[in-house]
C-alpha positions in Angstrom: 125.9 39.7 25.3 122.3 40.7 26.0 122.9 44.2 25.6 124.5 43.4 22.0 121.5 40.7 20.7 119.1 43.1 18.6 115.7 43.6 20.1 114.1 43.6 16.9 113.4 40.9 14.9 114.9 42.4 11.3 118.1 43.1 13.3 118.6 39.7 15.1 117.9 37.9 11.1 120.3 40.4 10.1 123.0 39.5 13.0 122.1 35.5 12.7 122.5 36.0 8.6 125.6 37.7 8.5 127.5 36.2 11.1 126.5 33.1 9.2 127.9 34.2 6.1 131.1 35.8 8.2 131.9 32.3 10.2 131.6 30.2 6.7 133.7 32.3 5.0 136.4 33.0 7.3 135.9 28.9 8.1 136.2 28.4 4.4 138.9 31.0 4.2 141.1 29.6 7.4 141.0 26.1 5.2 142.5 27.5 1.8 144.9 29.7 3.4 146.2 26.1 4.9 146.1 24.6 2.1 147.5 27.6 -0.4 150.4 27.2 2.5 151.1 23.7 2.1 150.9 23.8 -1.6 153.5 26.9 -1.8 155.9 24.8 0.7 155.9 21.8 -1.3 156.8 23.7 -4.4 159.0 26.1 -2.7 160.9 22.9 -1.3 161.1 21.6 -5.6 162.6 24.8 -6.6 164.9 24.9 -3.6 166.0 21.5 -4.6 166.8 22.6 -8.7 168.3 25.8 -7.5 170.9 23.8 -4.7 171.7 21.4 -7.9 172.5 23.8 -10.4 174.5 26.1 -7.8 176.7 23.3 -6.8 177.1 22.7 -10.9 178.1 26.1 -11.1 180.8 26.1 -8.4 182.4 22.8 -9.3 182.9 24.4 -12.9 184.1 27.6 -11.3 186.7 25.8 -8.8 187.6 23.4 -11.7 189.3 26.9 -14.0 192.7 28.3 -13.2 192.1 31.6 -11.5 193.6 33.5 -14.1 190.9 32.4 -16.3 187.9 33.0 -14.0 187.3 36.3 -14.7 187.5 35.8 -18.7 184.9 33.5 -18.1 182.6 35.7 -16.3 183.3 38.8 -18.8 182.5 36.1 -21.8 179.1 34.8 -19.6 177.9 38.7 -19.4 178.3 39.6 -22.7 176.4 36.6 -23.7 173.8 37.5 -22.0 174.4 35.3 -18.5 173.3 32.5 -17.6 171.0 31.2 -14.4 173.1 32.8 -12.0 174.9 36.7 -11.8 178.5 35.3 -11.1 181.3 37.7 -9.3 184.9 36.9 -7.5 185.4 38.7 -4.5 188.3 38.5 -2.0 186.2 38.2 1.4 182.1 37.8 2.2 179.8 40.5 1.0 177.4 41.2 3.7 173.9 41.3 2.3 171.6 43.3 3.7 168.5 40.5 4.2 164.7 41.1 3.6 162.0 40.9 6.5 162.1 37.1 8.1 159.8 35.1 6.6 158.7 31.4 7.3 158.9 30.1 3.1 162.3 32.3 2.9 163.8 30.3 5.7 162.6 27.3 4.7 163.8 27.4 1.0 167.6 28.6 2.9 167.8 25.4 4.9 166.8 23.2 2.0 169.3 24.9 -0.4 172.2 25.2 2.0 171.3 21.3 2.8 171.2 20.2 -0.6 174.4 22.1 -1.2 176.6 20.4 2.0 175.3 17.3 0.4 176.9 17.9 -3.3 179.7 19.4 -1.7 181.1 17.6 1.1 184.6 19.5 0.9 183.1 23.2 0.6 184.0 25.1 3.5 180.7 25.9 3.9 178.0 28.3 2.4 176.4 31.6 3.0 172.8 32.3 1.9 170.6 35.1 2.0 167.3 36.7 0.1 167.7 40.2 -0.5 165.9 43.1 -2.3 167.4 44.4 -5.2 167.7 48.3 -5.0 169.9 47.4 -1.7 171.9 44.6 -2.8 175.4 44.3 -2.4 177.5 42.6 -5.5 181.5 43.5 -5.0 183.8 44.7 -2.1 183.8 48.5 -1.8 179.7 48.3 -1.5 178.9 48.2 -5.2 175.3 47.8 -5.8 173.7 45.4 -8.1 171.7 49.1 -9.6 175.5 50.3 -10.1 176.6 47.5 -12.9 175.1 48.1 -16.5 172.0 46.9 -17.4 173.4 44.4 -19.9 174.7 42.5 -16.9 171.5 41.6 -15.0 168.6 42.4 -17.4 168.5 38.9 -18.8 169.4 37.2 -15.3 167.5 39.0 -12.6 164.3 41.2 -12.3 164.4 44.6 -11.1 161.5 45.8 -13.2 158.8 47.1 -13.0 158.3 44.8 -9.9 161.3 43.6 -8.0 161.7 40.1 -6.6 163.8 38.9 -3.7 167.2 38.0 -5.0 168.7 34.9 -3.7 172.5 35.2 -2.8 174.9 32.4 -2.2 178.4 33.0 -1.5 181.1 30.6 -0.9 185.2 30.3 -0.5 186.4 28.6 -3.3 190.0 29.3 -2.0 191.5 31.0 0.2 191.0 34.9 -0.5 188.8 34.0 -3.3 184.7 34.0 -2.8 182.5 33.0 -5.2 179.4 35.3 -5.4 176.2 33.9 -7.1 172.9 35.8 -7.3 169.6 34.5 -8.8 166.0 34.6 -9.1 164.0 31.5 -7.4 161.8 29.7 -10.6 158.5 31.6 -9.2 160.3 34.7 -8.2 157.0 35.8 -6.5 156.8 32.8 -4.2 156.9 34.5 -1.1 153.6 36.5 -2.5 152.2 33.5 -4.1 152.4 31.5 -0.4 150.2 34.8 1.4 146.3 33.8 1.7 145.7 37.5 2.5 147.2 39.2 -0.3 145.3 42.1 -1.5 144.7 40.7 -4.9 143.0 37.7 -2.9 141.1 39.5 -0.3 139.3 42.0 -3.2 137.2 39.1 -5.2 136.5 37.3 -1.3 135.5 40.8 0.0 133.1 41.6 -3.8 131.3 38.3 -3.2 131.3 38.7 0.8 129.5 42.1 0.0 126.9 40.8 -3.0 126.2 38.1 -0.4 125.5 40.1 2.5 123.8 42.5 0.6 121.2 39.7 -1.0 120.8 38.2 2.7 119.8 42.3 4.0 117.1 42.4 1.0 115.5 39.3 2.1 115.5 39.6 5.9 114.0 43.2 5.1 111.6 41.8 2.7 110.6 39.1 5.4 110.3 41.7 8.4 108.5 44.5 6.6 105.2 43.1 6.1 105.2 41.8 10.1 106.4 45.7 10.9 103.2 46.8 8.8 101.0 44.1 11.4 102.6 44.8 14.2 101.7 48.6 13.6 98.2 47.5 12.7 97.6 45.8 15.3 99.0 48.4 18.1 96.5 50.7 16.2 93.6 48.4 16.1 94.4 47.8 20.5 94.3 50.9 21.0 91.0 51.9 19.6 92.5 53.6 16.5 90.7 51.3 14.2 90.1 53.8 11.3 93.4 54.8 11.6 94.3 50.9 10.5 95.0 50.5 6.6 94.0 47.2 5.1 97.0 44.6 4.8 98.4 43.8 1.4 97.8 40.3 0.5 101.3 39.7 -1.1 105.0 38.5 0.0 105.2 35.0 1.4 102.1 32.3 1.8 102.5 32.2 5.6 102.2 36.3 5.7 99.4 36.4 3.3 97.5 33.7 6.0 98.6 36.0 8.8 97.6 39.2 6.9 93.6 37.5 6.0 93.5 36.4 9.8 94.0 39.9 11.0 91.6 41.2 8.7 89.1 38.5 9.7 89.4 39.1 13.0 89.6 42.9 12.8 86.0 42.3 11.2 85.3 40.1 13.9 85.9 42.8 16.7 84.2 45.6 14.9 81.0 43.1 14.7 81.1 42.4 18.0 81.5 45.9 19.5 78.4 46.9 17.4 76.7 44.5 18.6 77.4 45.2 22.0 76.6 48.9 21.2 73.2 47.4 20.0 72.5 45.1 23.0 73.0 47.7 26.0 71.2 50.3 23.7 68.2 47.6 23.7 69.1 46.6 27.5 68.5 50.5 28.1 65.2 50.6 26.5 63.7 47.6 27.3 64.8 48.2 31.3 63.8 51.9 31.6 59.7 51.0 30.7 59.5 47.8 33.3 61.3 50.0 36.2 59.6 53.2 36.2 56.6 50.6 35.7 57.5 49.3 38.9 58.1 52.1 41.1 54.5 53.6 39.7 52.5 50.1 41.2 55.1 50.4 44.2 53.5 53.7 45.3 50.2 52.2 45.2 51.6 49.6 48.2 50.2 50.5 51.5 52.7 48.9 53.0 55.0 51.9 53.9 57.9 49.3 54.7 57.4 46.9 51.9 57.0 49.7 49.5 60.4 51.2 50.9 61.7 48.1 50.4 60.5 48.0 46.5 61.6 51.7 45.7 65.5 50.3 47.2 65.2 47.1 45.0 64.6 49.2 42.0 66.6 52.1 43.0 69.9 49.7 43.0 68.2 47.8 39.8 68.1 51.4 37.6 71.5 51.9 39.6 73.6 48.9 38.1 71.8 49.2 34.7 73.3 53.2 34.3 76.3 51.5 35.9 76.9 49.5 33.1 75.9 51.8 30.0 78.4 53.8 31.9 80.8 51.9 31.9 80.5 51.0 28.1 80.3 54.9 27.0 82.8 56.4 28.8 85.6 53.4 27.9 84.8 53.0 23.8 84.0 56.4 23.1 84.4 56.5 18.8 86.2 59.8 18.1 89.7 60.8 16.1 93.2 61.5 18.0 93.5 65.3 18.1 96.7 67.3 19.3 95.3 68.2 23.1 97.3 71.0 25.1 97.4 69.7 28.8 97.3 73.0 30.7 94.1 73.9 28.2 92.1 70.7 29.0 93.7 70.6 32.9 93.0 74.0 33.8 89.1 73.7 33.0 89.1 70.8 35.0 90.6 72.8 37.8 88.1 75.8 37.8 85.3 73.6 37.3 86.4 71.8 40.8 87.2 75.2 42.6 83.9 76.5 41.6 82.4 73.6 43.5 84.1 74.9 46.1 87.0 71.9 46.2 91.0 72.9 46.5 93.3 71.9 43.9 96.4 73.0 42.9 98.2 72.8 39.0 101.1 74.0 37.8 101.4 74.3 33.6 103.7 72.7 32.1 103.0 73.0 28.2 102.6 69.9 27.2 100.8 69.1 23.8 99.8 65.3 24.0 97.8 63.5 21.0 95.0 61.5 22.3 90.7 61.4 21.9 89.9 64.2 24.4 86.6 63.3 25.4 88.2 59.6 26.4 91.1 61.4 28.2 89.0 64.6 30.0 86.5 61.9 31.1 89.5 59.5 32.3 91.7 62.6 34.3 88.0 63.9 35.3 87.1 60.2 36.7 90.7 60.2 38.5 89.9 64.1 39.8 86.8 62.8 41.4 88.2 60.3 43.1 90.9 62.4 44.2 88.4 65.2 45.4 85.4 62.9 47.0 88.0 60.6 48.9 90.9 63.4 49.8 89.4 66.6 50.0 92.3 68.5 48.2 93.8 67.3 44.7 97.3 68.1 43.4 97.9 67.6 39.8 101.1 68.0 38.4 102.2 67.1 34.4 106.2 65.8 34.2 108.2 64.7 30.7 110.4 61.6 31.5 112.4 59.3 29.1 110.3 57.9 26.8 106.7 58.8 28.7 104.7 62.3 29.8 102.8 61.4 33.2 100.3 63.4 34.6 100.0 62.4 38.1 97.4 63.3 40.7 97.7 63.4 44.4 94.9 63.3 46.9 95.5 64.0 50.7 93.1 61.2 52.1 93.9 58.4 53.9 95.3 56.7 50.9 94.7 52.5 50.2 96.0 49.5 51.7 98.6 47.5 50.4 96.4 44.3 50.0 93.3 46.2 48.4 95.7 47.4 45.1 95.0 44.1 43.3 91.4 44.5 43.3 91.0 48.5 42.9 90.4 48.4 39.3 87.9 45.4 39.4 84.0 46.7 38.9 81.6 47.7 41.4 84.8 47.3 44.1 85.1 50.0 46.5 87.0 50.7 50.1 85.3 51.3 53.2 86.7 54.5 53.1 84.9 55.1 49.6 81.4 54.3 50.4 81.5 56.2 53.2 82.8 59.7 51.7 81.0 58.9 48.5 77.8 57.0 48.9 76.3 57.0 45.1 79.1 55.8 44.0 79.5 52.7 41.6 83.4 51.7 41.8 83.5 52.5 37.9 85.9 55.4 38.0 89.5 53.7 37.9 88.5 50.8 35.2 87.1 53.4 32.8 90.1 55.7 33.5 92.5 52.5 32.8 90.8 51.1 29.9 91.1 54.8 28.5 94.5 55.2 29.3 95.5 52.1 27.6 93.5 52.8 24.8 96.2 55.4 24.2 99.4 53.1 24.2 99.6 54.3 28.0 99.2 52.8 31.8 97.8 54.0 35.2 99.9 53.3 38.2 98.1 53.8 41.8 100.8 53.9 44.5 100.0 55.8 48.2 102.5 58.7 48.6 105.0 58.6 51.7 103.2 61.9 53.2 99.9 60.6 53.0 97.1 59.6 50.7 97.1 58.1 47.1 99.0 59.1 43.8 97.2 58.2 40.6 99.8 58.5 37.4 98.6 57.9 34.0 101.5 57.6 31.5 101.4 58.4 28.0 104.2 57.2 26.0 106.3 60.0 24.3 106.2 59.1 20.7 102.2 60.3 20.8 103.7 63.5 23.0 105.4 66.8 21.8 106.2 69.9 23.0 104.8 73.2 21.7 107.3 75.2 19.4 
């Protein structure tokens, strides 16, 4: 079941709607097709009745002539045009050939055949059947009712252009003599009339089914379009793309128009404030650089060699954390366009760069185009090399497609990080014993910037230590921002 509920909000409206509409209608359905039924049985049951009464009529007048004259009678009957019934004599029981069983056919049987026993206690009883006409038997030596002239049966029964069942009763009015009666029920369509799923029933059901279905998909779609358009805006506006983000039309319903002006608000908001940030670490910059160097100028003057050591370490770490932080700013909200960045292109500079400083890395290319800023990404992959190359001596980076995500992964060979320190890797100014002592300058910046870049682009970095030794880091981009060279 959870594999069949949509995941998306204008599918689950469109399963809640229309299984909605389905349940009411086949509810609503269920109850007329009980009650079409009940209503066919009681009137089924009424004609049943009239037909047992005028039968038994018929064969009290039949049994009441001489035989001689029976025959006139019938030959004077068809040439009048007949009456309810097709009359024949015949010396033994026809054997009708009966249609499909049906509940309603039965039914009006047993009520004609009891109505019949009742008018005509001394009858030796009464054979009944519906058949079809194009194989119904009238007369010994299989005569077929569509052998006899038309004259016979066009004014009694209906054999075009749509034939009805034809109800046969037959009966000994003597001994070697059977009386053979054939008629149509009142409603000779009955047994159609009685079926909640005819054709002719299920097409207007099915038309206004459709309309309705179709009217409930135009306003689920209508309802889930403008919160496709902010949900779009808003992964653009997360991750960094904000000129990339068009403005939301103010129309559709009041509670989307509300939504759409407090996303715009906000969006305003956030560019203010990361302005304003830009401006206060600019100012911070400024207004630090001219007190510090001021500082270490009067702290030569200090005889003191100790104290003045201890003055140029103070303001050493002081000038430290202040690049620390405009770091940290610059390289995580750098302001530049997504551009269609070849992998091996940007990778392989990297590489040469580190094995001209004399470091060991190995790459394989892969020829992967990924869309991304590349200053943000080359400084978050060059942040992760670092790492890889000041705290394992030898990098491996390798560039693999898998479903729905390209990850570039890249492998050190040092000693790799303790289960319990993973929590806090990415938190500032953190670093490992390990670190400080391989890499003393350090600031524990690298793996936040690299993240927040990462993530920027829709993407994640995992950290996990490899099972021969020392740490893999594996930033994963997702694949609908990836595509392969043609």
């Amino acid at each position: 079941m959870a594999r069949l509920w949509p995941a998306s909000l204008l599918g689950r409206l469109t399963l809640v709607m229309v299984a909605g509409v389905l349940v009411t209608q086949l509810a609503a359905s269920a109850i007329w097709a009980s009650q079409l039924r009940a209503k066919s049985q009681v009137e089924a049951e009424s004609a049943a009745q009239y037909m047992a009464h005028s039968a038994a009529g018929a064969i009290r007048f039949f049994r009441s002539l001489p035989p001689a004259y029976r025959l006139l009678i019938i030959q004077q009957l068809r040439e009048m045009g007949g009456t309810r019934f097709f009359v024949n004599l015949n010396h033994a029981y026809v054997p009708i050939e009966q249609i499909a069983p049906h509940p309603l056919a039965q039914s009006v049987i047993d009520t004609i055949g009891t109505a019949l026993r009742k008018d005509l206690p001394n009858s030796p009883g009464f054979r009944l059947a519906f058949g079809r006409p194009d194989r119904l038997v009238v007369a010994e030596h299989d005569v077929r009712l569509e052998d006899l002239p038309n004259t016979w049966v066009q004014h009694v029964l209906l054999l075009k252009p749509d034939p009805a069942p034809i109800l046969v009763i037959q009966t000994e009015i003597e001994p070697g003599n059977w009386l053979y009666m054939a008629a149509l029920m009142p409603n000779p369509y009955f047994l159609d009339s009685s079926d909640p799923f005819a054709w002719d029933r299920l097409m207007p059901q099915a038309l206004s089914l459709a309309v309705v279905l179709l009217l409930c998909l135009l306003v689920v779609r209508s309802i889930t379009r403008p919160l496709a358009a902010l949900s779009e805006a808003a992964a653009k506006l997360g991750q960094g793309h904000d000129e990339e983000v068009q403005p939301l039309p103010e129309t559709g319903s009041r509670e989307f128009i509300n939504t759409a002006r407090a996303f715009s608000a906000m969006r305003e908001r956030i560019a203010r404030y990361i302005e304003d940030r830009d401006r206060l670490f600019i100012s911070i910059s400024h207004d630090l650089r001219t007190p510090i160097t001021r500082l270490k100028l009067r702290a030569e003057l200090l005889d003191d060699e100790a104290l003045r050591n201890e003055f140029e370490e103070d303001l050493d770490e002081l000038d430290m954390m202040v690049k620390g932080a405009l770091q940290c700013v610059k390289d995580s909200d750098i302001h530049e366009n997504p551009t269609e960045i070849k992998l091996d292109a940007l990778l392989g500079r990297m590489v040469r760069s580190a094995q001209l400083a004399g470091h060991t890395v190995a790459f394989e290319p892969s020829g992967v185009t990924v869309r991304a800023k590349p200053l943000a990404l080359k400084r978050a992959l060059g942040n992760l090399l670092d790492n890889a190359l000041f705290y394992g001596a030898r990098a491996e980076i390798s560039v693999s497609q898998e479903p729905g995500e390209v990850v570039i992964r890249l492998r050190d060979h040092g000693p790799g990080v303790p289960e319990d320190a993973f929590a806090s890797l990415f938190d500032p100014y953190v670093r490992l014993a390990h670190g400080r002592e391989q890499n003393d300058g350090g600031l524990g910046l690298g793996l936040g910037i690299a993240r927040s870049v990462i993530e920027a682009h829709g993407g994640r970095l995992e950290l996990a230590n490899h099972p021969e030794g020392g740490l893999v880091a594996s930033a994963r981009l997702p694949i609908h921002e990836v595509k392969r060279p043609h």
